[in-house]
Every structure is written in C-alpha cells, then in structure tokens.
C-alpha positions in Angstrom: 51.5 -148.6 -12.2 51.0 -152.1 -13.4 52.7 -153.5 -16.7 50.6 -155.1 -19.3 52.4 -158.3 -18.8 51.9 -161.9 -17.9 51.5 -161.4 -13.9 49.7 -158.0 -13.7 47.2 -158.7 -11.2 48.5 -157.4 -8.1 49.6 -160.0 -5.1 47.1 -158.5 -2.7 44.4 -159.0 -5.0 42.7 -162.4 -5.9 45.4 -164.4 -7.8 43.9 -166.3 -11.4 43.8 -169.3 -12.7 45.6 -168.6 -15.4 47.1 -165.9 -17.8 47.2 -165.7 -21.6 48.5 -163.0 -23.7 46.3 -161.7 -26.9 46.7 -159.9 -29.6 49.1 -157.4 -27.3 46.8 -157.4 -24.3 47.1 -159.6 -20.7 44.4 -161.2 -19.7 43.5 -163.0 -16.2 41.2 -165.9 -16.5 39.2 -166.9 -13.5 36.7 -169.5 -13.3 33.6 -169.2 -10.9 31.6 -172.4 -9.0 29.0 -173.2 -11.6 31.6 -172.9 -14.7 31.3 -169.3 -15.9 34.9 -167.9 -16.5 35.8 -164.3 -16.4 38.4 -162.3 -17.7 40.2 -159.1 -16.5 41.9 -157.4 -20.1 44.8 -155.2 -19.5 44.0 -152.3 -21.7 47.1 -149.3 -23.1 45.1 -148.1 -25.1 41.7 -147.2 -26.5 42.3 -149.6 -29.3 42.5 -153.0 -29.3 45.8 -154.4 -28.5 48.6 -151.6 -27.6 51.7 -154.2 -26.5 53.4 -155.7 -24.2 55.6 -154.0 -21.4 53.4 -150.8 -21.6 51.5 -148.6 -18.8 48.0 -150.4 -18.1 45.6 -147.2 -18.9 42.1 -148.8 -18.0 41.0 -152.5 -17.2 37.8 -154.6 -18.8 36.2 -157.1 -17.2 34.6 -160.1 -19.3 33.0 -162.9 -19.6 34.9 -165.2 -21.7 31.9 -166.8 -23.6 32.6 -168.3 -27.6 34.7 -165.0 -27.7 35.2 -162.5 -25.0 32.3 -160.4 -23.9 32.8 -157.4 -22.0 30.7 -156.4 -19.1 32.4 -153.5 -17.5 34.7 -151.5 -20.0 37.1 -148.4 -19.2 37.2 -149.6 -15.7 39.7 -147.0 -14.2 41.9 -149.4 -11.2 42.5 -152.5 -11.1 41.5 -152.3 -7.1 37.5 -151.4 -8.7 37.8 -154.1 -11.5 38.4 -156.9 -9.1 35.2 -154.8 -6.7 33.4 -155.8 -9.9 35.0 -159.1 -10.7 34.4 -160.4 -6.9 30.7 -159.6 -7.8 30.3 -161.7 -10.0 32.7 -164.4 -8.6 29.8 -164.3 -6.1 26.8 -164.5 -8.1 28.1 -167.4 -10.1 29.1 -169.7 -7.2 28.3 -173.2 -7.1 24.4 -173.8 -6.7 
C-alpha cells in the first residue's frame, strides 16, 4: 500500500508535474492542455491532514482553483482516481 509521501503515485500510473506536501497530506499536481491543473490528495484519514509516512486510506481528486476544490472525494484506489483523473486530463485538452 502506498505511503503518503512525496512520490506516491505509482510508476505505472501517469507520473505529475510536480509534488508538494500540505498540511500533512501529498499531493500530485498535473496540468492539462488548456491550463486547468488537477490535484490527486493523499488522504490517512477522514480529517484533514493525518501525516507523513502513514498508510494512504482513500485518494481525492481536485481541481486546484484559488484553493483546492475537490471533485471526487473518498475515492477508494489510486488505480480508480487516476480512471477519473485521465477523464478529465481529456476533457481539458488543448482546444
């Protein structure tokens, strides 16, 4: 089971842009074709935060707007939060 660390997206799934840490919780940032980003939040807990080096329970997946907005929440895998993320890495391509 992934780590909520720097680095938790699996290799065989679509590698980010980049990674930041907050407030206890990994994120992935991606950034689509026509500017959008999106985020997948490593999540330990039901709470906000939980800490680094701990068992990744559930996964959201965000849009990362003036603050982060989530779109899918309690997303069980990380194999069906990328299904999701893909969709809308395809929706938001470059007109």
């Amino acid at each position: 089971m992934p780590k909520n660390n720097i680095g938790f997206i699996l290799k065989r799934h679509k590698q980010p842009d980049y990674y930041r840490e907050s407030f206890g919780q990994a994120r992935a940032y991606y950034k689509a074709g026509n500017g959008r980003e999106f985020v997948i939040v490593a999540c330990t807990n039901n709470r906000y935060g939980g800490g680094l080096n701990r068992d990744i329970k559930f996964y959201w997946v965000c849009e990362q707007r003036e603050l982060v907005y989530p779109i899918y929440s309690n997303v069980p895998s990380q194999k069906k939060a990328m299904e999701l993320l893909e969709s809308l890495l395809e929706m938001n391509k470059q007109p």
